[in-house]
C-alpha positions as CSV (number, residue, x, y, z in Angstrom):
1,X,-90.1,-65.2,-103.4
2,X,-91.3,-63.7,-106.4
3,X,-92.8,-66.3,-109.1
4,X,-94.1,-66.4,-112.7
5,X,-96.9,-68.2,-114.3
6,X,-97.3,-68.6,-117.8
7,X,-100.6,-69.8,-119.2
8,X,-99.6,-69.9,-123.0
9,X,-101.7,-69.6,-125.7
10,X,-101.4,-68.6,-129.2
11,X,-104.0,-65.7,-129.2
12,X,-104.1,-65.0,-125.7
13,X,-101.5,-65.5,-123.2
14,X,-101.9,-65.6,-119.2
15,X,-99.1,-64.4,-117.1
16,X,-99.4,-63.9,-112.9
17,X,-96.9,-62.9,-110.7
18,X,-97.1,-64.3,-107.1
19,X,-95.3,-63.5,-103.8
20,X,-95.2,-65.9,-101.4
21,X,-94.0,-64.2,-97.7
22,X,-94.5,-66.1,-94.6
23,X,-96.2,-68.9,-95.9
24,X,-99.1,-66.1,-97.5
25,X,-99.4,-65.7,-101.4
26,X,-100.2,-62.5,-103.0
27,X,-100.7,-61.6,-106.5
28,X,-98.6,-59.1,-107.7
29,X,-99.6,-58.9,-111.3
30,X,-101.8,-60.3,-113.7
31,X,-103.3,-60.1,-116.9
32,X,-104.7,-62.3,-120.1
33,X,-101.8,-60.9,-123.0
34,X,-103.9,-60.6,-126.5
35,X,-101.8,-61.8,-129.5
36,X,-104.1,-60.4,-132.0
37,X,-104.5,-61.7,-135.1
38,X,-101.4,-60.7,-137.0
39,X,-98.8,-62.9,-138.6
40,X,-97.5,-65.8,-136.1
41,X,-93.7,-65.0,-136.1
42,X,-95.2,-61.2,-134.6
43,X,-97.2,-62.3,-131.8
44,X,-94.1,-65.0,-130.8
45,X,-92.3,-61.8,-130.9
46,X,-94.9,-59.8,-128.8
47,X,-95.2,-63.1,-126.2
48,X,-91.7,-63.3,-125.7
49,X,-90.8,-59.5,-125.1
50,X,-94.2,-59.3,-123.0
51,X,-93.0,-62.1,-120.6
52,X,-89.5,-60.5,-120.7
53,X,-91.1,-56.8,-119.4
54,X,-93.7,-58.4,-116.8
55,X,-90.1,-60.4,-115.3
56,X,-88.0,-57.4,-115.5
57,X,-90.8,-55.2,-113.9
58,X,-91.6,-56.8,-111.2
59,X,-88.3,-58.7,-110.0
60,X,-89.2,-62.4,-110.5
61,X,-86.9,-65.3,-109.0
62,X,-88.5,-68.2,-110.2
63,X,-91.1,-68.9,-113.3
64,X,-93.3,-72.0,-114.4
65,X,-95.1,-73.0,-117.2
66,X,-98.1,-75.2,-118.1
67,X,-97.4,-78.3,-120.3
68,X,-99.2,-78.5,-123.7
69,X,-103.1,-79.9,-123.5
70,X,-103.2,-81.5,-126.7
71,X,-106.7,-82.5,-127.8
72,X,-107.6,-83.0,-131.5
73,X,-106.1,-79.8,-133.5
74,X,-102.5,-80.9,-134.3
75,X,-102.4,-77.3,-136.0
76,X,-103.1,-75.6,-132.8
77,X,-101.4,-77.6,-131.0
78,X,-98.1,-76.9,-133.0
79,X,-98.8,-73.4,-132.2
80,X,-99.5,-73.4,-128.7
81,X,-96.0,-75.2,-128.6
82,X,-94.2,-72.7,-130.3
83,X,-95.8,-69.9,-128.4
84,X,-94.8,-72.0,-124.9
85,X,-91.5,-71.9,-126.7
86,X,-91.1,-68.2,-126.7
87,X,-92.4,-68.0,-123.1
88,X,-89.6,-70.1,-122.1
89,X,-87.0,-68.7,-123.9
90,X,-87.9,-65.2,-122.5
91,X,-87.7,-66.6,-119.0
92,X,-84.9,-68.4,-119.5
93,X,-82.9,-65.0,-121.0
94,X,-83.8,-63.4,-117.8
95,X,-81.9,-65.7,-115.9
96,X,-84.8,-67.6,-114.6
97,X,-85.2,-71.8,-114.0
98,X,-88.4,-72.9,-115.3
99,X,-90.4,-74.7,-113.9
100,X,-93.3,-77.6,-116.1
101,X,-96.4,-78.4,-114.9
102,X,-99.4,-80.7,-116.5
103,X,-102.7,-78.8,-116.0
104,X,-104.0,-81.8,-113.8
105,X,-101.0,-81.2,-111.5
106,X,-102.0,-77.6,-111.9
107,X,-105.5,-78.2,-110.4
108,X,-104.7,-80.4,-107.6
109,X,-102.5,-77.7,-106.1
110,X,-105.1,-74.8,-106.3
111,X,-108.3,-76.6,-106.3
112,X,-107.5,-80.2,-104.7
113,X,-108.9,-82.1,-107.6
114,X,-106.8,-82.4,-111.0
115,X,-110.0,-82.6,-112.8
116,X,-111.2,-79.3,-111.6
117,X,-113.2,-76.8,-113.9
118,X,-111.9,-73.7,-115.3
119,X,-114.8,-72.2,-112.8
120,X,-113.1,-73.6,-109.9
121,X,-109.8,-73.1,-110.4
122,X,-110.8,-69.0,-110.8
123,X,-112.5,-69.1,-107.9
124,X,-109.7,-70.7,-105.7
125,X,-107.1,-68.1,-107.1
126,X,-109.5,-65.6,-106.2
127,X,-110.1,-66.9,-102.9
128,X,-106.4,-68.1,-102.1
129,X,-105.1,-64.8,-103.6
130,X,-107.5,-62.5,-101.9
131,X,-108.3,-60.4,-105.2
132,X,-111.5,-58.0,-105.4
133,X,-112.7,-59.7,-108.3
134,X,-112.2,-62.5,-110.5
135,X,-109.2,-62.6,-112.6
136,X,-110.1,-62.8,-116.4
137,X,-110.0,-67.0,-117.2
138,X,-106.4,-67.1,-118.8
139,X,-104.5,-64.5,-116.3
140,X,-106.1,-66.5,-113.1
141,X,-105.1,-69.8,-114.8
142,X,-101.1,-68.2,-115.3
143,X,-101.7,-67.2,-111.7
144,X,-102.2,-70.7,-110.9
145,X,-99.3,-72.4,-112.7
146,X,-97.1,-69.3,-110.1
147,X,-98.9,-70.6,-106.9
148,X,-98.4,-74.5,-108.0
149,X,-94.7,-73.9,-108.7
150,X,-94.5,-71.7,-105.7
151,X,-96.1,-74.8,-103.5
152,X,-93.6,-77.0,-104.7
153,X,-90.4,-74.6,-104.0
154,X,-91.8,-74.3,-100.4
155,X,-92.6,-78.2,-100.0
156,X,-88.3,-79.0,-101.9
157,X,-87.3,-76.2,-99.8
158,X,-89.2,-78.1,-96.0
159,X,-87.5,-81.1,-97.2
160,X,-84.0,-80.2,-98.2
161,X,-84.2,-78.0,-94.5
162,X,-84.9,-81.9,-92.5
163,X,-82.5,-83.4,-94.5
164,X,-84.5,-85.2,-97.5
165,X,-83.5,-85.4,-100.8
166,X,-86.3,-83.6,-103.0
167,X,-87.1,-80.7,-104.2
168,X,-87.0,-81.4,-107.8
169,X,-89.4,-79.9,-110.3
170,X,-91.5,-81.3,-112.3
C-alpha cells in the first residue's frame, strides 16, 4: 500500500510517499515543497496542486496529516491551518481518506518516544527507510506522518483479520 504524509507548513511543506510490502517500508518520494514568499492565497494554491501531482504521480491509496502544533503565534498558527486545509482538501479530491495524527503520536511510532527530537526522528526515517542520506528536516518529518499512518492501517487491518473491532484512525 501506497501512503502520503503531509508535514504542512506555510513556507515550506513536507510531503513523503511510503510503500509498505511485506511488512517492509520504502520511501518512494520525498521532498520539503517551498512556498516562497508570495501572496498567501498563491502558495495555498501551489500546496494544494503540489500535493494533488505527488498523489496522482505516484498512485497513493491512503494519506495522513500532522495536527496543528500551536505554540505562541496565533498568526502563524492561523496559517499553518489554512495551509493543512489545502493539503487535505487536495487529498481528499483525489479520492483519498485522511488520516490525523498529533506530532507526539507521530514520534512514538518512528522513534519510540513522543517527545523525540527533530534529530531523531530524521535519523529513524533514515534508518527505518533505508535512504542514502538524510532527508531534508520537513520531507523526513512528512515521511514520518506516511510510516505512522501506515503502522496503524497494518495494526486495524491485524485486528479486523482476528476478529477485533479497531482499526480506526486517529
Amino acid at each position: 500500500m501506497r501512503v502520503v504524509g503531509i508535514d504542512p507548513g506555510s513556507r515550506t511543506t513536507g510531503i513523503g510517499i511510503v510503500e509498505a510490502e511485506g511488512g517492509r517500508l520504502h520511501a518512494l518520494h520525498y521532498r520539503a515543497l517551498g512556498l516562497g514568499d508570495g501572496p498567501f492565497p498563491e502558495r495555498l494554491g501551489h500546496l494544494f496542486r503540489e500535493v494533488c501531482a505527488a498523489v496522482g504521480d505516484y498512485g497513493a491509496e491512503a494519506a495522513a496529516v500532522e495536527t496543528v502544533y500551536v505554540k505562541r503565534n496565533i498568526d502563524s498558527a492561523l496559517k499553518l491551518g489554512q495551509a493543512r486545509g489545502a493539503a487535505i482538501a487536495a487529498l481528499v479530491d483525489a479520492g483519498l481518506e485522511v488520516g490525523e495524527y498529533t506530532p507526539a503520536v507521530i514520534k512514538e511510532a518512528v522513534v519510540g518516544r513522543g517527545s523525540a527530537g527533530k534529530d531523531q526522528v530524521g535519523f529513524m526515517i533514515q534508518r527505518l527507510l533505508g535512504l542514502p542520506e538524510a532527508a531534508p528536516e520537513d520531507a523526513a518529518d512528512a515521511l514520518a506522518v506516511a510510516v505512522c499512518h501506515s503502522h496503524h492501517l497494518q495494526a486495524g487491518a491485524r485486528l479486523r483479520a482476528a476478529g477485533a473491532p479497531g482499526g480506526k484512525r486517529s
